[in-house]
C-alpha positions as CSV (number, residue, x, y, z in Angstrom):
1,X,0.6,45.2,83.7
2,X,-1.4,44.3,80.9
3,X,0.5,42.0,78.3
4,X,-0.9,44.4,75.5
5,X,1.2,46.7,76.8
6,X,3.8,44.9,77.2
7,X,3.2,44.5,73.5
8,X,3.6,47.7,72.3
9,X,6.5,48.2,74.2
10,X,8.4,45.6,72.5
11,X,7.1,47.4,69.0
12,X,8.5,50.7,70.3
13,X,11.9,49.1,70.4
14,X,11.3,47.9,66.9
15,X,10.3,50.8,65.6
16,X,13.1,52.6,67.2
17,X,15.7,50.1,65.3
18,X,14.1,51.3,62.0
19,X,14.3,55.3,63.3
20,X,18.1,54.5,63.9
21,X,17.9,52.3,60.7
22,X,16.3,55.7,58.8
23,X,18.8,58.5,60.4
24,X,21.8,56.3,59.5
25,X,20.5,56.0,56.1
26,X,19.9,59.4,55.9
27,X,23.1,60.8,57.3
28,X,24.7,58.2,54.2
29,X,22.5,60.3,52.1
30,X,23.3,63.4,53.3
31,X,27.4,62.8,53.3
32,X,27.2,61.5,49.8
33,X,24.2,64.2,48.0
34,X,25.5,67.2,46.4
35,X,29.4,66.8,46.7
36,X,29.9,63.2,45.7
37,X,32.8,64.2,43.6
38,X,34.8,65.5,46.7
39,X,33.4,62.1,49.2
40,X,36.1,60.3,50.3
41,X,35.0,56.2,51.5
42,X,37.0,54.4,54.2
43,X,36.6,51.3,56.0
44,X,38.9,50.3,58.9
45,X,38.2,46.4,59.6
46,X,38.7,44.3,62.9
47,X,39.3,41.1,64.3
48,X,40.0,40.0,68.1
49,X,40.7,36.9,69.9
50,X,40.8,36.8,73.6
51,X,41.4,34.3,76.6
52,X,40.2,35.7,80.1
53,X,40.3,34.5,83.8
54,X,38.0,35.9,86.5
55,X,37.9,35.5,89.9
56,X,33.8,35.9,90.5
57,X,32.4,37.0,87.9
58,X,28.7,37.7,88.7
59,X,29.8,39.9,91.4
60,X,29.0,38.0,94.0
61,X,29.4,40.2,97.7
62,X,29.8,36.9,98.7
63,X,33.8,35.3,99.9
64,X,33.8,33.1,97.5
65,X,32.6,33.6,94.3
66,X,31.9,32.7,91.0
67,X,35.4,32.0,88.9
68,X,35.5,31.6,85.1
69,X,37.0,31.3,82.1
70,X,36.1,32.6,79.1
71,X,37.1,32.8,75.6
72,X,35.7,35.6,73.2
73,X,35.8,35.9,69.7
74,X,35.0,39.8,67.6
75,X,34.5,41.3,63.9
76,X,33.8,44.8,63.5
77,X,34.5,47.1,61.1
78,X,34.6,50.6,60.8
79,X,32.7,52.2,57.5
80,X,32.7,56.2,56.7
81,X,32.1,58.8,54.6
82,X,33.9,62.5,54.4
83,X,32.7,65.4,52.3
84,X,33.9,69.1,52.5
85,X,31.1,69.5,54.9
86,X,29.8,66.6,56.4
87,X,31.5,63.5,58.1
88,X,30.0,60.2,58.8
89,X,31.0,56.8,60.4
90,X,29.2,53.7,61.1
91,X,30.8,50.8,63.7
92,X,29.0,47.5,63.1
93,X,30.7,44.8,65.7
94,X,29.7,41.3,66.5
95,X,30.8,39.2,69.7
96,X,30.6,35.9,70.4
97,X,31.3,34.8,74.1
98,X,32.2,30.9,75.6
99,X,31.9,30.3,78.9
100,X,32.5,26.6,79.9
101,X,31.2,26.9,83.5
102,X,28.7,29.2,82.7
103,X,26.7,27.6,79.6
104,X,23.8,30.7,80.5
105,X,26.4,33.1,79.2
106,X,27.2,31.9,76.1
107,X,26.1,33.8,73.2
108,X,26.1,35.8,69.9
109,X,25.8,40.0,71.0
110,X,26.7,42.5,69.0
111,X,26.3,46.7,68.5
112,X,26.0,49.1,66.1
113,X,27.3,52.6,66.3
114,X,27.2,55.9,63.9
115,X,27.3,59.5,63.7
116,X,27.1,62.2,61.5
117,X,28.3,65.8,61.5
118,X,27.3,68.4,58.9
119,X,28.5,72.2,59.0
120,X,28.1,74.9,56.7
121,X,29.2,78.8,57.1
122,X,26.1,79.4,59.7
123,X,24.2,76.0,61.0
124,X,25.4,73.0,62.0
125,X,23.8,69.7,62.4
126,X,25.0,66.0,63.8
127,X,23.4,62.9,65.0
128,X,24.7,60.3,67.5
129,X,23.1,57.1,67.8
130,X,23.6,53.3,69.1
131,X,21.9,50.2,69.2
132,X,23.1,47.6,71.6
133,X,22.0,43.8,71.9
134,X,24.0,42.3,74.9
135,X,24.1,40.0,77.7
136,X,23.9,40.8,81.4
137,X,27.2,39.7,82.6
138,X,28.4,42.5,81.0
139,X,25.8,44.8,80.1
140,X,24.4,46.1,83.3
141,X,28.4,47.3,83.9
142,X,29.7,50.4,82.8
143,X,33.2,50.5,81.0
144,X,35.9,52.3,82.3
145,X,36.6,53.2,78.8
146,X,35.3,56.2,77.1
147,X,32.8,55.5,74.1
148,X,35.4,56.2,70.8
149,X,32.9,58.4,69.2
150,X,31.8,59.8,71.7
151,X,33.7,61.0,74.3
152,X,31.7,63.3,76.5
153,X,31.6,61.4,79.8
154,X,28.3,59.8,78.9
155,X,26.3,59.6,82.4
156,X,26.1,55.9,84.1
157,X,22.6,54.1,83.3
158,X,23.2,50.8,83.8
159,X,22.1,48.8,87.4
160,X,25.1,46.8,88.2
161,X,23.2,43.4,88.0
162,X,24.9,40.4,86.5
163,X,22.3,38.0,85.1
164,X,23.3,35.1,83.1
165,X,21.1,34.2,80.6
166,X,19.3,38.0,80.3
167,X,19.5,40.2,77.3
168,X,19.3,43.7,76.9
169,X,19.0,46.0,74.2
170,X,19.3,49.6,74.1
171,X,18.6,52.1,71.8
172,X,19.9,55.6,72.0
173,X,19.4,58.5,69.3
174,X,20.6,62.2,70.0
175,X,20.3,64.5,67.1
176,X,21.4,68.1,67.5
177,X,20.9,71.5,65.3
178,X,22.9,74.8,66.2
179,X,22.6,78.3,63.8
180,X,24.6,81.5,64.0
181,X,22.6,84.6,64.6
182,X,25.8,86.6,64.8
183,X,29.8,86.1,64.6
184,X,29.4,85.7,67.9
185,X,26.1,84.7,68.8
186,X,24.3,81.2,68.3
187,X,21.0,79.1,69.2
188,X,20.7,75.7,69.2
189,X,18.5,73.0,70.3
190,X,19.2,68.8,71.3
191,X,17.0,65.9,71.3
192,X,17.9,62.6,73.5
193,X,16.1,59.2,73.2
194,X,16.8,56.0,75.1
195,X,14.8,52.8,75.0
196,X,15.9,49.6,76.8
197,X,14.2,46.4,77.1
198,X,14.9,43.0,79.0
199,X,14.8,39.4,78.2
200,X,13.3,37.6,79.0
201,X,10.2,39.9,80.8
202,X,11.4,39.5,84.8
203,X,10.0,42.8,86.5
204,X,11.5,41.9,90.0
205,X,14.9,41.9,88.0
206,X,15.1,44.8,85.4
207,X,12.3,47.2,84.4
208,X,12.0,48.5,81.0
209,X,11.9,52.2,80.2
210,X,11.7,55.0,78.1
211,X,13.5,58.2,78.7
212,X,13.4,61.2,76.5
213,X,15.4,64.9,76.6
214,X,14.7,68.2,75.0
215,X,17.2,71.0,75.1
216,X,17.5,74.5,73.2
217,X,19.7,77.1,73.9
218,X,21.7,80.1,73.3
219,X,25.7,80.5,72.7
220,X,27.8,83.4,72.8
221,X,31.5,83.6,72.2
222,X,32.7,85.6,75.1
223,X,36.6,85.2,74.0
224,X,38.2,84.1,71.3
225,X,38.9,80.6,73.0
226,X,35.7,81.0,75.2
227,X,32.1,80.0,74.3
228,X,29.4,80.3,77.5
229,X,25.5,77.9,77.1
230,X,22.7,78.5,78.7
231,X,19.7,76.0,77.9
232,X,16.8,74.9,79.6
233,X,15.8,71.0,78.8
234,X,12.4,69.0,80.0
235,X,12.9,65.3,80.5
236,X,10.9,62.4,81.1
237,X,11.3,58.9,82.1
238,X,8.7,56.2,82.1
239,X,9.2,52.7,83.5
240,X,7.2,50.0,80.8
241,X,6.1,47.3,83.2
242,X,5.5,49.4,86.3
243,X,2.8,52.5,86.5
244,X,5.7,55.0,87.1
245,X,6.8,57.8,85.4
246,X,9.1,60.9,86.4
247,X,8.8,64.2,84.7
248,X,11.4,66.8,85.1
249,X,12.2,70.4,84.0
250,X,15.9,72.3,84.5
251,X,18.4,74.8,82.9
252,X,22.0,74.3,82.7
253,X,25.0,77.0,82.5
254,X,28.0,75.6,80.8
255,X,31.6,77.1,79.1
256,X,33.9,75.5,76.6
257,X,37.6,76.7,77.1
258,X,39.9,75.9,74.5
259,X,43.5,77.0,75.8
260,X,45.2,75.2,72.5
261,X,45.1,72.9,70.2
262,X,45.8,70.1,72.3
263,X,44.1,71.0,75.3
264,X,40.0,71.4,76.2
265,X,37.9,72.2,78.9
266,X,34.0,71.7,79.7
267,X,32.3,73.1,82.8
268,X,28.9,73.1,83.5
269,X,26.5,73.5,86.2
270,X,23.0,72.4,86.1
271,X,19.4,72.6,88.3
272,X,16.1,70.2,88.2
273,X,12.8,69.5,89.6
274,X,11.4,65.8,88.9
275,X,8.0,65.4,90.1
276,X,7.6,61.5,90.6
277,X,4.1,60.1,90.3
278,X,4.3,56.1,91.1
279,X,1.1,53.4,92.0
280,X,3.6,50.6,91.4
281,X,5.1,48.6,93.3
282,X,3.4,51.4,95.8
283,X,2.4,54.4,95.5
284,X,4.7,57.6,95.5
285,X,4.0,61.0,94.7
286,X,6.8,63.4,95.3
287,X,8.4,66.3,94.5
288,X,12.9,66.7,94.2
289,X,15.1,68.8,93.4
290,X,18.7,68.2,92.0
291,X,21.5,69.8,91.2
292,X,24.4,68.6,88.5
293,X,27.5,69.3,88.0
294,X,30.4,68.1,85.2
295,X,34.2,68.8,84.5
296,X,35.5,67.7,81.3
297,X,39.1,68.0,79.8
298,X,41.0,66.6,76.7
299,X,44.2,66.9,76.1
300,X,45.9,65.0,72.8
301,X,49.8,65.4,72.8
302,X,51.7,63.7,69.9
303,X,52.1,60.3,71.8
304,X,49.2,60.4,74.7
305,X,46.1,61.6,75.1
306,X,44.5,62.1,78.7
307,X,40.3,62.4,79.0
308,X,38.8,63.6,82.5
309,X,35.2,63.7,83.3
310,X,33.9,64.3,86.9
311,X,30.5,65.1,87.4
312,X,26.8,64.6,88.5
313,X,23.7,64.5,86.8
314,X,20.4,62.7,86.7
315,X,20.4,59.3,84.9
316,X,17.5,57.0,83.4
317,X,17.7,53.1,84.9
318,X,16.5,49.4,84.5
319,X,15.5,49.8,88.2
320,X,12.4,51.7,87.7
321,X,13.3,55.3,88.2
322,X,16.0,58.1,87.8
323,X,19.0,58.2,90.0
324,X,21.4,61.1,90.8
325,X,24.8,59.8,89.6
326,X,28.4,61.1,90.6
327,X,30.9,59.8,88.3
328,X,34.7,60.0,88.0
329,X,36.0,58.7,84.6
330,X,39.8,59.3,83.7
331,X,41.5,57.5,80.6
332,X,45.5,57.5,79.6
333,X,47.3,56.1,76.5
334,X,50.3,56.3,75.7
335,X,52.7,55.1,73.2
336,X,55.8,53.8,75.1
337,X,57.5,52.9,71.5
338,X,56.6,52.5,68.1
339,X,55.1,49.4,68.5
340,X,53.9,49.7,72.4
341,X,51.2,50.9,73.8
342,X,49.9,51.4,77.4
343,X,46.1,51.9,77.5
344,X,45.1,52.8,81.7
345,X,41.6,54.1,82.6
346,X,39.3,53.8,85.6
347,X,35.4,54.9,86.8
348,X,33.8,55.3,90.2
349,X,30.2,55.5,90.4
350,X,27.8,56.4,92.7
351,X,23.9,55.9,92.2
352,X,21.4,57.0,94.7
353,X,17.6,57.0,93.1
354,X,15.2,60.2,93.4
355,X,12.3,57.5,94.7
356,X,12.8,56.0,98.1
357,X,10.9,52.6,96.5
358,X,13.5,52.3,93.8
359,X,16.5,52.9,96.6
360,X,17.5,48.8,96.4
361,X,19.7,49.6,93.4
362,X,21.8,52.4,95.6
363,X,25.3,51.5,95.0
364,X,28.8,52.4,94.3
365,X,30.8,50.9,91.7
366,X,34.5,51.4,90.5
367,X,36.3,49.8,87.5
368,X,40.2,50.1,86.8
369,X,42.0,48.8,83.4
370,X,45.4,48.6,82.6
371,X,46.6,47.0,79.5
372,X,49.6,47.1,77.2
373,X,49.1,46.8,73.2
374,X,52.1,45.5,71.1
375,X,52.2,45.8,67.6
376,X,53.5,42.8,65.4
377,X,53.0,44.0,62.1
378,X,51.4,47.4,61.2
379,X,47.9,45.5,61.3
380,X,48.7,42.9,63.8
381,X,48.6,42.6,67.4
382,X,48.6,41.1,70.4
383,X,47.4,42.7,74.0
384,X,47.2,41.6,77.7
385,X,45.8,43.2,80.5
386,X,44.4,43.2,83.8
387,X,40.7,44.6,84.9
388,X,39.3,45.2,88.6
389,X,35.7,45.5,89.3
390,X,34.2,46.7,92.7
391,X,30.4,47.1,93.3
392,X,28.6,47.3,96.7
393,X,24.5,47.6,97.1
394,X,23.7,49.8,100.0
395,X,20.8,47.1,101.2
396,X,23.6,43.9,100.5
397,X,26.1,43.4,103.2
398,X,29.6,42.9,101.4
399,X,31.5,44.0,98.9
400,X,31.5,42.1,96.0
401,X,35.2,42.1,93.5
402,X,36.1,40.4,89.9
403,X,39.4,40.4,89.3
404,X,40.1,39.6,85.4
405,X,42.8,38.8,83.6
406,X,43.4,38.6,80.0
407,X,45.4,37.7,76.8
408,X,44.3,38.8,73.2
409,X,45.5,38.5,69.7
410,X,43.9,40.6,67.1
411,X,44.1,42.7,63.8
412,X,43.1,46.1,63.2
413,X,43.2,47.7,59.5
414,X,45.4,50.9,58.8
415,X,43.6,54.0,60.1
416,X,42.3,56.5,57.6
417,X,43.9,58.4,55.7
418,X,43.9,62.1,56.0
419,X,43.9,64.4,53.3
420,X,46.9,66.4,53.1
C-alpha cells in the first residue's frame, strides 16, 4: 500500500476528530439556542486512584505468563446541558497508566464521550459519538461493563490482541432523526461511522478501517406499551492498509416492550448479504449470508438495576474484515446499604470472520467483574475488586487467563440535580 494512502487515511481520522469536534459544538448550540432562560448547567467531576495485580497480563495462552503491577491515576468530569427539549452531556476523561515491569505500557490515554437528544411534539433527533486514544493492553479488550451512556449492548469490535507499546484511536459518530406521520405511526432513519487507526503502522498486527451504516425505517405503535421497526440498512467496511473491502445490504425486524416503568424489553431479528471482494493478503471474492439476532432488557428498581443483552450481529475489526459476533453481556448493581455498593457484570464473546483469510483472529473471549464500592463521605470513596479475563484463538493452542485484582480510592461529585 502506497504511503500516500496511508496519508490520507491518517487525515480521515483528523478530520473525523473535527466532525465529532463540530456535532458536539453544535448539539451545545442547539441545547442552549432558543430556551436559554429554561437551560439548566451541571458538571459532575472525578478523580480515581488505583493499585492493581495481574497474573499475565498480555494474555499469554502460554503457563506462565506475564504478571504485573500497575498503578493508575484518572480525571474526568462530566459537563451537561438540559432544556425543556433537548438534553446534552459531554465525558472528557484522562488516564495515566505505570507499569514498572512493563515500561512499553506506560502512558497518558484518554476519551471523550457526548450525546445529545432533542424532541419536540412530532420529530426527534440525538447524536452519540466517542473518540478514544488508548493503549493495547487494554484497548483491543472489550469491557464487561456497559458504556454509561449508552447502554444498548454495543456489538464487540475489538481483536483481543495485547500489544504493549501500540495505540489506537477510534472514532465513532451515530446521529439519528425520527418524525411522526401519525399518533401511531413514525419514520425514521440512522447513520453509523467508525474509524480506527493503529500506532505505530504494523499491518501483520492491526489493520486500519473504515466502516459506515445507513438505516431508515418505519415505526408503528401496535399497543400502548408496544412499538414494532422495520428498517432496511446498507453497510460497508473497508480495511486502510489492505485492498479489501466488504459491502453489505440487510433489513432488520425489531419490538420495544415496555411492561412498566422499571422494566424494558428489545427484540430484534435481522438478515444480510456481504459480498467480499479482497486482492490482499490474497485474493477473495465471495458471497455470505448472515443472520442476527439480539435480546435486550432493563430493569431499574429503587436500589438495583439489572441490563441483559444476548445477541448476534455483524461487527467491523482491526483484523481486516467483518466478523459474525455472539455476545452475552449481563450487568448487576446493587446497593447493599447506604454507603455500599456491589457492582457484578460479565461478557462472552465469540468472533468468527465472514473471510476465511481473516479467520486467525477467530476467538472466544469472556470477562467477569465483581467489585464492591463504599462510600466515605457523600463524595468520597474507596473500591476493590476482582476481574477475570479468558481469551482463546482458534489457530493458538491454549487458553490464555489474567486474573486482576484491585484497590482504588477515588472522588466522584454529587449527581445532578433533578428538577422537581
Amino acid at each position: 500500500m502506497s504511503s500516500s494512502y496511508r496519508n490520507r487515511a491518517g487525515r480521515l481520522v483528523i478530520e473525523s476528530s473535527k466532525v465529532a469536534a463540530c456535532v458536539a459544538a453544535t448539539s451545545l448550540a442547539a441545547a442552549v439556542g432558543g430556551t436559554a432562560h429554561a437551560a439548566q448547567y451541571f458538571i459532575q467531576p472525578r478523580a480515581d486512584v488505583s493499585v492493581q495485580t495481574n497474573s499475565n497480563i498480555e494474555l499469554d495462552p502460554r503457563i506462565k505468563g506475564t504478571s504485573a503491577e500497575g498503578y493508575l491515576a484518572e480525571v474526568s468530569t462530566v459537563l451537561g446541558i438540559a432544556t425543556p427539549r433537548s438534553e446534552t452531556t459531554i465525558i472528557p476523561r484522562l488516564q495515566y497508566q505505570n507499569y514498572p515491569d512493563l515500561s512499553d505500557a506506560n502512558q497518558l490515554q484518554g476519551d471523550l464521550t457526548f450525546v445529545n437528544a432533542y424532541n419536540s411534539q412530532r420529530s426527534s433527533f440525538s447524536v452519540y459519538g466517542t473518540y478514544e486514544h488508548v493503549d493495547e493492553l487494554n484497548g483491543e479488550l472489550s469491557d464487561a461493563r456497559f458504556n454509561e451512556l449508552n447502554q444498548s449492548g454495543q456489538l464487540d469490535t475489538g481483536t483481543g490482541r495485547v500489544r504493549p507499546g501500540t495505540t489506537r484511536d477510534t472514532i465513532n459518530l451515530n446521529p439519528s432523526f425520527g418524525y411522526k406521520l401519525t399518533e401511531r405511526t413514525g419514520i425514521g432513519a440512522s447513520l453509523s461511522y467508525q474509524g480506527t487507526n493503529y500506532s505505530p503502522n504494523d499491518a501483520d498486527a492491526f489493520i486500519d478501517y473504515d466502516f459506515y451504516r445507513a438505516n431508515v425505517g418505519i415505526k408503528r405503535a401496535v399497543s400502548p406499551r408496544a412499538d414494532v421497526t422495520i428498517s432496511p440498512y446498507v453497510a460497508r467496511y473497508e480495511a486502510r492498509d489492505l485492498d479489501s473491502q466488504t459491502d453489505s445490504t440487510g433489513g432488520a425486524l425489531g419490538m420495544e416492550m415496555r411492561w412498566s416503568k422499571t422494566l424494558i424489553g428489545k427484540f430484534e431479528v435481522s438478515y444480510q448479504q456481504s459480498k467480499i471482494d479482497q486482492t490482499q493478503p490474497e485474493v477473495n471474492k465471495d458471497t455470505v449470508n448472515s443472520w442476527g439476532a439480539n435480546v435486550g432488557l432493563v430493569h431499574r428498581a429503587e436500589v438495583s438495576e439489572l441490563i441483559l443483552s444476548l445477541g448476534r450481529g455483524v461487527t467491523p475489526s482491526g483484523g481486516g474484515n467483518v466478523y459474525n459476533t455472539d455476545q452475552l453481556q449481563v450487568q448487576y448493581d446493587r446497593d447493599l446499604s447506604e454507603r455500599l455498593t456491589l457492582m457484578t457484570a460479565a461478557r462472552y464473546i465469540r468472533d468468527r470472520s465472514l473471510s476465511k483469510t481473516a479467520s486467525a483472529l477467530d476467538r472466544d473471549y469472556g470477562q467477569a467483574d465483581l467489585e464492591l464500592r463504599y462510600m466515605l463521605t457523600r463524595t468520597w470513596y474507596v473500591r476493590a475488586g476482582y476481574e477475570y479475563t479468558s481469551q482463546k484463538y482458534d489457530f493458538v493452542s491454549g487458553t490464555a487467563r489474567n486474573n486482576q485484582f484491585h484497590v482504588s480510592f477515588g472522588y466522584k461529585g454529587l449527581e445532578r440535580q433533578q428538577p422537581r
